[in-house]
Z-matrix of the N, CA and C atoms (Angstrom, degrees):
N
C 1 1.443
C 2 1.527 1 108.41
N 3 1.293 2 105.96 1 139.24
C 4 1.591 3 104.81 2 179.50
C 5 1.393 4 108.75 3 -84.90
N 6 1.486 5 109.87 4 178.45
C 7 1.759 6 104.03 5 177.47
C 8 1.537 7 111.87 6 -84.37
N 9 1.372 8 117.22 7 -28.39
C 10 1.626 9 107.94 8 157.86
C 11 1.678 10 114.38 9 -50.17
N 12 1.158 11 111.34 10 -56.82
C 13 1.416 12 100.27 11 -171.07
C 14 1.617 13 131.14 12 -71.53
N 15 1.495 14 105.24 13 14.89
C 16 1.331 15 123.10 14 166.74
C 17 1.532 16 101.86 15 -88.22
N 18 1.081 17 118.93 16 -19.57
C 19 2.029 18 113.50 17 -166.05
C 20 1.585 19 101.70 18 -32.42
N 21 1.583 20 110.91 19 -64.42
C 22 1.337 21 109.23 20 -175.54
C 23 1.571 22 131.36 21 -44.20
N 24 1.477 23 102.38 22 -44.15
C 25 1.480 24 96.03 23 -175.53
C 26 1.895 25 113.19 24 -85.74
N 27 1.242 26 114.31 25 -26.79
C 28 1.064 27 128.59 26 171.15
C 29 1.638 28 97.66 27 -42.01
N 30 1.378 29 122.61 28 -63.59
C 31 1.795 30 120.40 29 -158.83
C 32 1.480 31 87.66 30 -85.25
N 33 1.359 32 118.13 31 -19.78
C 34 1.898 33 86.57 32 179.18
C 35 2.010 34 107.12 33 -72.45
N 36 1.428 35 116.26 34 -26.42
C 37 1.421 36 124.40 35 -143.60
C 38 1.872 37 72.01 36 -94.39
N 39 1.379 38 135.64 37 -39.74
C 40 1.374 39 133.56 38 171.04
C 41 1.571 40 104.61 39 -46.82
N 42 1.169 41 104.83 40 -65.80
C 43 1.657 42 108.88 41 175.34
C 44 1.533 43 104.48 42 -29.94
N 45 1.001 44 116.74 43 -103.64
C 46 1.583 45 148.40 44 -152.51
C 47 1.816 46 98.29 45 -52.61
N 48 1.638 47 115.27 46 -12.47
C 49 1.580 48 111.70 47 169.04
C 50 1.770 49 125.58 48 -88.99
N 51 1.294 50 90.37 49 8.39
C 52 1.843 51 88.49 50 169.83
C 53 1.529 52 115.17 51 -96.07
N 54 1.241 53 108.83 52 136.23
C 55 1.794 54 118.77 53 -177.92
C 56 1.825 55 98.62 54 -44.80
N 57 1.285 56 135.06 55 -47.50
C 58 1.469 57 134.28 56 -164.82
C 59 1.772 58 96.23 57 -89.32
N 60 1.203 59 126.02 58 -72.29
C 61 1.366 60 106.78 59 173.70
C 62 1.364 61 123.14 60 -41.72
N 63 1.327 62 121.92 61 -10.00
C 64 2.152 63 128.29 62 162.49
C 65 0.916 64 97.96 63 -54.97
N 66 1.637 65 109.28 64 -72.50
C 67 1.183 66 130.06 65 -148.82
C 68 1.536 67 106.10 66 -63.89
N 69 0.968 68 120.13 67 -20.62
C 70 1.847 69 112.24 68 -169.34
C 71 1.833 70 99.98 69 -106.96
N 72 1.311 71 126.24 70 -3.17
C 73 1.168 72 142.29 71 162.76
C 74 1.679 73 110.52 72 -73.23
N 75 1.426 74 98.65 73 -54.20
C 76 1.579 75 93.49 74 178.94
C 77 1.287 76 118.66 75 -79.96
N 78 1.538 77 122.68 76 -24.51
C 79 0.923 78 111.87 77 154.26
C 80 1.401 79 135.12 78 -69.15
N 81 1.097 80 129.31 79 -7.06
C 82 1.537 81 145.45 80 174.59
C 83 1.575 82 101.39 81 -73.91
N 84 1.308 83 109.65 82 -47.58
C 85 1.807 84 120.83 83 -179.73
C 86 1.369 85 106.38 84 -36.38
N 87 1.197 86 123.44 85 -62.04
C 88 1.636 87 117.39 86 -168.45
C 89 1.640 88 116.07 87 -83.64
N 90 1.256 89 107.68 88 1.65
C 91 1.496 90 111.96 89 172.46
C 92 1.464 91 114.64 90 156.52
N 93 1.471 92 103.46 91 159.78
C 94 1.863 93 111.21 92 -176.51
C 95 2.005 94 88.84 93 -67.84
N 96 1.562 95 84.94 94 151.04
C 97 1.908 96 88.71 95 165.16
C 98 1.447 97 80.04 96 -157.29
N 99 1.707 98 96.35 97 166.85
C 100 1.368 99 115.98 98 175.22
C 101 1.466 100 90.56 99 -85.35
N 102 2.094 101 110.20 100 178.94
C 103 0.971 102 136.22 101 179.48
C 104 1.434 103 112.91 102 -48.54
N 105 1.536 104 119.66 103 -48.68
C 106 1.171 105 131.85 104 -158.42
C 107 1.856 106 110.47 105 -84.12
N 108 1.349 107 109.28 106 -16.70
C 109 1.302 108 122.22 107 168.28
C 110 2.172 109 111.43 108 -92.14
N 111 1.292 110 110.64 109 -14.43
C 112 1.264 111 116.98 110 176.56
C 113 1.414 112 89.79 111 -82.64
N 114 1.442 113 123.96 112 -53.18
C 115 1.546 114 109.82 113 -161.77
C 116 1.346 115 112.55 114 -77.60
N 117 1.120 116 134.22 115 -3.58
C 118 1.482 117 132.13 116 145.23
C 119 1.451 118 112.47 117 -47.56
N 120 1.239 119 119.22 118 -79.82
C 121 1.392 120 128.12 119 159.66
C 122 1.176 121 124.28 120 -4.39
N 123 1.537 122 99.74 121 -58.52
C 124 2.011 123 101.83 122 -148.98
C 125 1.339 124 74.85 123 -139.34
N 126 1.742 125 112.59 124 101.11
C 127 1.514 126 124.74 125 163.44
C 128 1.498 127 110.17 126 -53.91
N 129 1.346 128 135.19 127 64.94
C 130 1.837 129 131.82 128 152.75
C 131 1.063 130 143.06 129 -114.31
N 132 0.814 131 128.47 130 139.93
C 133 1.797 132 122.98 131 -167.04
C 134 1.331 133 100.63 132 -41.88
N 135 1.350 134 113.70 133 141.18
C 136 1.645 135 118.17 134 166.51
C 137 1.383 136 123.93 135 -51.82
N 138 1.275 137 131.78 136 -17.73
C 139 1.167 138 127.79 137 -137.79
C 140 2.219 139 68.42 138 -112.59
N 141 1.193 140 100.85 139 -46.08
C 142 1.334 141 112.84 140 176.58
C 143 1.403 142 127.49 141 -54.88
N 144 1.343 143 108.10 142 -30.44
C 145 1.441 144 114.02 143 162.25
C 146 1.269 145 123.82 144 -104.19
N 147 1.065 146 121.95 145 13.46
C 148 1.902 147 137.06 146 170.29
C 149 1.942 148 86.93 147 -72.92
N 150 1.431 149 103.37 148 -65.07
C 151 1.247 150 130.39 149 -138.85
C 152 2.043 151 85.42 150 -63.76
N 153 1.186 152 112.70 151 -79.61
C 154 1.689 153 118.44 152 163.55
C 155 1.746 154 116.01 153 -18.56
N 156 1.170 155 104.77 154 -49.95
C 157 1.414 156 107.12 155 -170.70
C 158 1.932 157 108.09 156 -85.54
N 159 1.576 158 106.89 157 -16.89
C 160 1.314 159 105.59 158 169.27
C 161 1.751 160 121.54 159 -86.41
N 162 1.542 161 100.94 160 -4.74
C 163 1.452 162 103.07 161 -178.91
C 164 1.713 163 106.69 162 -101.17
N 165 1.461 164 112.19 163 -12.68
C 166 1.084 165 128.91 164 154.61
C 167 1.284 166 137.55 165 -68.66
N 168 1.115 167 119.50 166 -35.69
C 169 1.868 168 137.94 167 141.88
C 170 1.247 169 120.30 168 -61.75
N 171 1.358 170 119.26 169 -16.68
C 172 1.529 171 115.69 170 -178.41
C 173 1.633 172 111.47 171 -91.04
N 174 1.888 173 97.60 172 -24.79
C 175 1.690 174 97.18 173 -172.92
C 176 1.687 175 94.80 174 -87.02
N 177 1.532 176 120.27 175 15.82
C 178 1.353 177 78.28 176 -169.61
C 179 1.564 178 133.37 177 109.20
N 180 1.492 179 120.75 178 -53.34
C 181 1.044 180 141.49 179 -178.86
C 182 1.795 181 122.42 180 -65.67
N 183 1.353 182 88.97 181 -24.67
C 184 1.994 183 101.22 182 -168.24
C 185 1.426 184 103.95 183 -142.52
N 186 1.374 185 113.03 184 126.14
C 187 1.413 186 130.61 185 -171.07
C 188 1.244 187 107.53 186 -117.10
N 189 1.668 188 119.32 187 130.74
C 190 1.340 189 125.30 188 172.64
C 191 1.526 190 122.69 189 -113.98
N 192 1.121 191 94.45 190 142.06
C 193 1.955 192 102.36 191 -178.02
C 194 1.576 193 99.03 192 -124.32
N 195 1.700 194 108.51 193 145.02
C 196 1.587 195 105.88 194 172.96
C 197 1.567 196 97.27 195 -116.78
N 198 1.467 197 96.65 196 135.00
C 199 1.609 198 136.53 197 161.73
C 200 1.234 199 105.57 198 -95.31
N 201 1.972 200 119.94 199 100.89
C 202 1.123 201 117.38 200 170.89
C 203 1.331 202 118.23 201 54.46
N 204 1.025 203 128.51 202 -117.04
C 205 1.508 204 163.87 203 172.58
C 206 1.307 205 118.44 204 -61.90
N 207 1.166 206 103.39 205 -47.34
C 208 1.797 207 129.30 206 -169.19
C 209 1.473 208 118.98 207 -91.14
N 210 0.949 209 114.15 208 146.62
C 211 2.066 210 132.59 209 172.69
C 212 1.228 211 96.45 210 -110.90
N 213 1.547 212 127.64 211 115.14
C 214 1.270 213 119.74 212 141.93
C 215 1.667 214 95.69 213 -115.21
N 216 1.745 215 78.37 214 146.08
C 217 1.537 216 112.43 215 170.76
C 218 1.835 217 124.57 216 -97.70
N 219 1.313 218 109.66 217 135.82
C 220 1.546 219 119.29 218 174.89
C 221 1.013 220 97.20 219 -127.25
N 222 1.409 221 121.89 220 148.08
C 223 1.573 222 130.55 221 121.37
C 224 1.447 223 118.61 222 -19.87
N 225 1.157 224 112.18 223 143.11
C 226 1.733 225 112.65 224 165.59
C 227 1.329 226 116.37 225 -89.68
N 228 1.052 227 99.05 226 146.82
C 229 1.761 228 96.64 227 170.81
C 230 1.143 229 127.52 228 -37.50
N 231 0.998 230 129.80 229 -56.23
C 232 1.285 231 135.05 230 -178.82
C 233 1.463 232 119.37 231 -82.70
N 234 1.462 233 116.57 232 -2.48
C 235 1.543 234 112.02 233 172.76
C 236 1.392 235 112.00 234 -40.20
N 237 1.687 236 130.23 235 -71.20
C 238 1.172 237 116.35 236 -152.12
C 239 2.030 238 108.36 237 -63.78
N 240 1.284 239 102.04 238 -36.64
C 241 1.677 240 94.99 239 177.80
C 242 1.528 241 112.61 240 -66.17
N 243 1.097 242 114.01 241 4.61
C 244 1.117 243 93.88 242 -177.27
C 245 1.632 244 112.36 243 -139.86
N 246 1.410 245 115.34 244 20.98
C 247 1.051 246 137.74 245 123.80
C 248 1.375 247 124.13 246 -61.59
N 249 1.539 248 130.20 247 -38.55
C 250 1.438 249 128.14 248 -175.18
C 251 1.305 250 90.72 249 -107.20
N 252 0.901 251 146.31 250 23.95
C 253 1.652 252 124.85 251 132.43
C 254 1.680 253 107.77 252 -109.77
N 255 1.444 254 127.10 253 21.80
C 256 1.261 255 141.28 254 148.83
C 257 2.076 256 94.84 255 -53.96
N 258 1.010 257 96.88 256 -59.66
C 259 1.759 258 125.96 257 -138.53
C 260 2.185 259 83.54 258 -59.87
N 261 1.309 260 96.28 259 130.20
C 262 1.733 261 89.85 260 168.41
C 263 1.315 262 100.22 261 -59.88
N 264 1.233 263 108.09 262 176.13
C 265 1.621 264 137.69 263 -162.58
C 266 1.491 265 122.86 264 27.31
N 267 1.571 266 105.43 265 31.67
C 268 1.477 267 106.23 266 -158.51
C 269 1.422 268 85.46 267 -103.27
N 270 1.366 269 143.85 268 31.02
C 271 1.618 270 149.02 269 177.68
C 272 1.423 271 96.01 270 -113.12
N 273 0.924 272 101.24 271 -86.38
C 274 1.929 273 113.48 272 -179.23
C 275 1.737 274 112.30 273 -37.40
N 276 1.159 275 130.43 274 -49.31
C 277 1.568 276 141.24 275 132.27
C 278 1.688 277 123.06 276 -2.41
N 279 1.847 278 102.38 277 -52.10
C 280 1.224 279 121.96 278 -149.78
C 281 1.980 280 78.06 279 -103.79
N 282 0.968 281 126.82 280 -52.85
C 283 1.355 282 118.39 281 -175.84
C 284 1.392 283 120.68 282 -77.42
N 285 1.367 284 127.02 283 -10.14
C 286 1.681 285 132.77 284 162.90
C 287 1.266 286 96.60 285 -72.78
């Protein structure tokens, strides 16, 4: 693999390494919640967790639907696989 063709997994494994983007991941794990149930969760300024949860929608990883009024956020399906084929040697792994 060349070092261009890492770009992708590099910004997802960037994503998923900040203490508040964890935190709103693991909280995403046990179920979709709106904003106002994340900020219980994940003590950050709003303006601070807009911003986390938009770099989280951008990799891919967190999908939003609006209810009325409301944003609730999930994980995508495919986040965790595709986080572990983020991971080096997780190809060669996948073909043994």
């Amino acid at each position: 693999m060349t070092l261009g063709g890492a770009d992708d997994e590099v910004a997802l494994l960037q994503a998923v390494a900040d203490s508040v983007r964890w935190a709103v991941l693991e909280a995403l794990s046990d179920r979709q919640l709106c904003v106002c149930d994340l900020q219980e969760r994940v003590p950050v300024a709003g303006n601070l967790l807009s911003y986390h949860l938009k770099v989280l929608r951008e990799t891919g990883l967190v999908v939003a639907t609006r209810r009325g009024r409301w944003i609730d956020y999930a994980l995508a399906d495919d986040a965790l696989a595709r986080l572990g084929q983020a991971l080096p040697g997780s190809r060669r792994a996948v073909r043994s």
